[in-house]
C-alpha positions in Angstrom: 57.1 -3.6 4.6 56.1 -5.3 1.5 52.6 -5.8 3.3 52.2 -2.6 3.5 53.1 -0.8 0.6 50.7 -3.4 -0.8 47.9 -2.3 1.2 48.5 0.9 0.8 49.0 0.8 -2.7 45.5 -0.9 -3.0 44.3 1.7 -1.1 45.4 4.9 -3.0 43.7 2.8 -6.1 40.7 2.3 -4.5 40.5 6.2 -4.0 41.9 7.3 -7.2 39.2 5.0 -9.2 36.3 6.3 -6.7 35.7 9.8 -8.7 35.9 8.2 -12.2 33.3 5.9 -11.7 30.9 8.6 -10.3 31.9 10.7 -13.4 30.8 8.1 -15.6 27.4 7.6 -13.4 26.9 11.0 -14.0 27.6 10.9 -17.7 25.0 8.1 -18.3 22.2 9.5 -16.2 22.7 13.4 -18.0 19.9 15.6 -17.3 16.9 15.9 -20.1 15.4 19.5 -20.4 12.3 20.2 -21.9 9.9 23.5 -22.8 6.6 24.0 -23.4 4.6 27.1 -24.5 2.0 27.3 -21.5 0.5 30.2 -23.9 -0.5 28.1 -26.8 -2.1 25.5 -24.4 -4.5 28.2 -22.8 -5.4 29.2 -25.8 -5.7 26.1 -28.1 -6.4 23.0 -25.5 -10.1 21.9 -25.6 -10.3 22.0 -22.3 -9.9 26.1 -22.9 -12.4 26.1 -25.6 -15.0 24.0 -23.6 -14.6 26.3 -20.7 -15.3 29.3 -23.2 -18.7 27.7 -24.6 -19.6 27.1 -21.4 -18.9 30.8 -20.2 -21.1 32.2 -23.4 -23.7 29.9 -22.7 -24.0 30.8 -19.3 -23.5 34.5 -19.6 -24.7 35.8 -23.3 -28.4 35.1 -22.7 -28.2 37.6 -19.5 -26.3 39.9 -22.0 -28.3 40.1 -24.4 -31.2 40.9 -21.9 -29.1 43.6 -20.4 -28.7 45.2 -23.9 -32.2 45.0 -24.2 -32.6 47.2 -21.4 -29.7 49.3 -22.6 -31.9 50.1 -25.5 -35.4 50.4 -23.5 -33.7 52.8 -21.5 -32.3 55.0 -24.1 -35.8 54.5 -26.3 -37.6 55.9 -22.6 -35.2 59.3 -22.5 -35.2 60.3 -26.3 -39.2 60.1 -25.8 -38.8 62.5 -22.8 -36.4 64.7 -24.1 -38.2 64.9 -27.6 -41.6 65.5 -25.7 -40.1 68.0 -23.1 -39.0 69.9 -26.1 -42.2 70.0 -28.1 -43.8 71.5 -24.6 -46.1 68.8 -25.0 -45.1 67.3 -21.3 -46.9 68.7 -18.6 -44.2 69.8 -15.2 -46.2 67.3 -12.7 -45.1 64.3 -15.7 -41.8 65.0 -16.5 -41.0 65.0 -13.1 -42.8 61.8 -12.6 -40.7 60.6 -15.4 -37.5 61.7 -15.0 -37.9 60.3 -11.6 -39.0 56.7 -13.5 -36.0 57.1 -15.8 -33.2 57.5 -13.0 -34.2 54.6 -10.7 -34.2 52.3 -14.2 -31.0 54.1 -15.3 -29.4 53.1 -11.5 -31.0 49.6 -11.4 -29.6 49.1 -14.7 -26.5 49.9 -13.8 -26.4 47.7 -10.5 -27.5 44.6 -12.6 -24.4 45.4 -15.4 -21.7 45.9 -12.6 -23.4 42.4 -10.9 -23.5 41.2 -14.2 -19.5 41.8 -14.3 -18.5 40.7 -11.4 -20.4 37.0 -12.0 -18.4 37.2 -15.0 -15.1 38.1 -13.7 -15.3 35.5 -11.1 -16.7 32.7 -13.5 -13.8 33.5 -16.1 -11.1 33.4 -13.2 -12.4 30.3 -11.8 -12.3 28.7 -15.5 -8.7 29.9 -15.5 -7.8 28.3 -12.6 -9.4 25.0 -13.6 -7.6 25.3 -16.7 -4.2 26.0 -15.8 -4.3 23.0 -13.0 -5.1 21.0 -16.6 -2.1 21.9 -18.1 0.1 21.9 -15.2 -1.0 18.1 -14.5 -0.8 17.7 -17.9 3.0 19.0 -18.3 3.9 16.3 -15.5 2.2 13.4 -16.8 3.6 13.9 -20.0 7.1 15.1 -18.1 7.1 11.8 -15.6 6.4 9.6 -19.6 9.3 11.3 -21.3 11.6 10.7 -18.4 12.0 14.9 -18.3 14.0 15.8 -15.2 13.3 20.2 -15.6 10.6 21.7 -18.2 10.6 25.3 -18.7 8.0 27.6 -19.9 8.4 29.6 -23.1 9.1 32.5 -21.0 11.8 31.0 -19.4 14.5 30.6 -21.3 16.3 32.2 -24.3 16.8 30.1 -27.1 15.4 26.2 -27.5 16.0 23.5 -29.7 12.5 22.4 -31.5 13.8 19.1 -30.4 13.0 19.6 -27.1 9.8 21.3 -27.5 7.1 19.1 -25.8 4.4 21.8 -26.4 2.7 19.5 -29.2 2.7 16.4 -26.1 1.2 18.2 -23.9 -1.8 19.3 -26.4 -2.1 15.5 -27.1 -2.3 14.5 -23.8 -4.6 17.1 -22.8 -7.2 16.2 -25.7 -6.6 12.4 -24.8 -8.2 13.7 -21.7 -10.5 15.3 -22.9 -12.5 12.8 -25.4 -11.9 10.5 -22.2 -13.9 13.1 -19.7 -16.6 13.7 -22.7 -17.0 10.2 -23.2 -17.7 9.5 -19.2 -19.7 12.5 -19.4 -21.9 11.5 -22.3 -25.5 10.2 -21.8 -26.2 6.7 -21.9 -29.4 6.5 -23.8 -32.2 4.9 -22.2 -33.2 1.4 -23.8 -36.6 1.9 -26.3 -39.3 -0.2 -23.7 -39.9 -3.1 -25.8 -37.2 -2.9 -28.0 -34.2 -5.7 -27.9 -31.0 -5.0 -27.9 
């Protein structure tokens, strides 16, 4: 009997101890949390800003020639209506003209509503490119820190500045940045004749 007892003494201690070991497990590998403010990287990374020079490079020259238009348009139907009134416009040519000034007034308007919709689909497409930044971003910078969950700003009620990793993020995504600008910088051409 004393066997026994024994073994099954041994036993109940082996169970009994099971539970307290995984509650210190658990107490040494405890969960990190972090946030980040998605909002402030859209607007501040220079990955964002890049993207908008690139937009109003792209887009303001065909702009400004719109508004050009705009303004030839408008200059074109103040002469009509101003000549009209004066009586100095014979029927034959204001109807020739008023003719003239619709099909620019509706090819005008098919080039701004093209115009739009380049635009639109440009600035969504930058968007998207932009938020798969920051999203890669937010993991790299989550798999460095060790960060088991990150949160967005909208996420969540109340945070500790201490585990705000908003500012890490930024830093990682300029680090990227000056890296991609440097690959994507011009290696000047050596001066024929001149040693380097």
């Amino acid at each position: 009997m004393n066997k026994r007892a024994a073994l099954w003494l041994w036993l109940v201690l082996a169970l009994w101890g099971q539970p307290a070991a995984s509650a210190d497990e658990a107490a040494r590998q405890s969960v990190r949390i972090a946030i980040v403010n998605v909002g402030t990287l859209l607007d501040n990374a220079p990955q964002a800003k890049a993207a908008d020079a690139k937009l109003k490079l792209d887009f303001v020259p065909r702009e400004q020639k719109l508004e050009t238009d705009q303004k030839a348009i408008q200059q074109l139907e103040d002469e009509l209506t101003l000549r009209n009134d004066a009586g100095s416009l014979p029927q034959e040519e204001k109807v020739q003209r008023q003719r003239e000034l619709r099909d620019l007034q509706r090819n005008y308007a098919r080039q701004m509503e093209d115009f739009r919709e380049e635009v639109r689909v440009a600035r969504d497409a930058a968007i998207d490119a932009l938020q798969a930044s920051i999203i890669q971003a937010i993991g790299d910078v989550r798999e460095q820190e060790k960060i088991d969950l990150v949160l967005r700003e909208s996420n969540y009620i109340v945070a500790s500045d201490r585990i705000d990793i908003t500012s890490k993020v930024m830093q990682h995504l300029e680090q990227k940045f000056q890296a991609q600008a440097t690959l994507a910088a011009p290696v000047p051409a050596p001066v024929p004749g001149k040693q380097e």
